[in-house]
N, C-alpha and C positions, 0 to 999 in steps of 0.2 A: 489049802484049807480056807473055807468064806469064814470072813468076821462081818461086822460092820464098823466102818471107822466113823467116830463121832468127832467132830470139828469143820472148819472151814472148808467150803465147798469151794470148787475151781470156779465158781461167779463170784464169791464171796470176797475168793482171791485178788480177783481181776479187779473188784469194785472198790476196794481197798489202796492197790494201786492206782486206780486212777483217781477217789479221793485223796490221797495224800498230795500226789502230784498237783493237782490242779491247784488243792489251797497253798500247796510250797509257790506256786506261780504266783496265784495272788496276792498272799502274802508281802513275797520280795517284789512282788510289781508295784501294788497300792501301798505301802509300806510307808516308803518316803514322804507320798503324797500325802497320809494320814499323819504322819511324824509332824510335819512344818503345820499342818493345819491345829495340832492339836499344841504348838507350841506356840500360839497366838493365843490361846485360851486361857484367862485368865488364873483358876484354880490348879494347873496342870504343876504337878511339880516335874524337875529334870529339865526345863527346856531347852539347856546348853546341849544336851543329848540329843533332844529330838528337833534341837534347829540343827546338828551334825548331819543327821540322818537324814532329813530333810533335804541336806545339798548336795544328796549324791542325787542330780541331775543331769548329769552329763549326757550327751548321745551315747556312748559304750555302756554306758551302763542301762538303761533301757533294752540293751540286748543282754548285758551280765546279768541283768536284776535276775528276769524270768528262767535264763539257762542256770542259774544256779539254786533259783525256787525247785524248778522241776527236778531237777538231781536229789534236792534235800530230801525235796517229798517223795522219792522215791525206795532211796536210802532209809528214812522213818518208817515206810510200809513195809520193807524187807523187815527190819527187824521188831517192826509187831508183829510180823507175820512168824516172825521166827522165837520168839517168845510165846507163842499160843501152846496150847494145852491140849493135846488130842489124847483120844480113849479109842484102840481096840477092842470089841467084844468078840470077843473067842467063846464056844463052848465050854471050854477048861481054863480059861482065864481071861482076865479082862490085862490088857497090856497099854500102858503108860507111856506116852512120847510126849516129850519138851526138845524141838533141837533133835541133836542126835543122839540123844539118851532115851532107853529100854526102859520100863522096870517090868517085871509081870507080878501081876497078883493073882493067886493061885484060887480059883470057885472053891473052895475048901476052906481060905485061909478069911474070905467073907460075909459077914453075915445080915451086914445092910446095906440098902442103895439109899440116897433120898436127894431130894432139894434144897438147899438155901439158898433162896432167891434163884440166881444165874449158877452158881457156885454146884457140882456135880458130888454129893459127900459120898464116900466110901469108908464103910464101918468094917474092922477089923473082928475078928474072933479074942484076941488079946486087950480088944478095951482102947485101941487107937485106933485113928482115923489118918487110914492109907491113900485115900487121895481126896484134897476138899479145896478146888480151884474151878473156875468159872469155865465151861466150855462154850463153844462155838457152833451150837448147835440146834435146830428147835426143840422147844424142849418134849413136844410129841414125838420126833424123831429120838430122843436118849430114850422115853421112855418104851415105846416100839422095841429099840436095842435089845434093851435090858430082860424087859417081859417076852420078848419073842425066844429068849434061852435060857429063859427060868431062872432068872436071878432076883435074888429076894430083895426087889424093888417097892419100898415101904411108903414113897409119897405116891399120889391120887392125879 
């Protein structure tokens, strides 16, 4: 059966990881550097902290700093990525994935689509709202989705 799945695209995927990684690198690389620098300034408070931080200069760690940036940042992107909020649109239902959780919501059981801001709202027939969390998507593409299988798609 074709749906269309609403959320992060496998570039979106990829660009995510290599953003996290690269600022996890910079981050633990420049890090130190910014630490001892910003611990000479006179309004800074902490700077028994940040003359600490500051001293890991050592040659090993110039190689620890960055392999353990990139791991962090990599580690971070898996689980944004895994906390994201995808939407199936089915003919007969639109199906809800967070992780490895289902839900389906039944084309019967809704009776509106709309926007708030990023946030995808799904109006129930009972007076709640079934799904109202931000997807990952453009938002020409949701509305495409939604209007291409006649679901009562109420923002413009």
């Amino acid at each position: 059966m074709q749906y269309d799945e609403l959320g992060s695209t496998r570039e979106d995927k990829v660009w995510t990881y290599i953003i996290f990684a690269v600022g996890g690198v910079l981050v633990l690389t420049v890090g130190p550097l910014l630490a001892r620098w910003l611990a000479d300034v006179p309004f800074v408070p902490f700077k028994d902290i940040l003359r600490w931080v500051g001293d890991f200069d050592q040659p090993w760690a110039w190689v620890a700093r960055p392999a353990i940036g990139l791991l962090a940042g990599l580690v971070v992107a898996f689980l944004v990525l895994v906390d994201e909020w995808r939407l199936e649109v089915h003919d007969d239902a639109i199906v809800v994935v967070h992780d490895q959780d289902r839900r389906r919501l039944a084309r019967e059981a809704i009776i509106g689509i709309h926007f708030e801001g990023k946030k995808v709202v799904i109006e129930g027939t009972d007076g709640r709202r079934l799904f109202d969390k931000p997807v990952e998507a453009k938002r020409a593409t949701v509305k495409q989705a939604f209007s291409s299988r006649e679901y009562p798609l109420e923002s413009e």
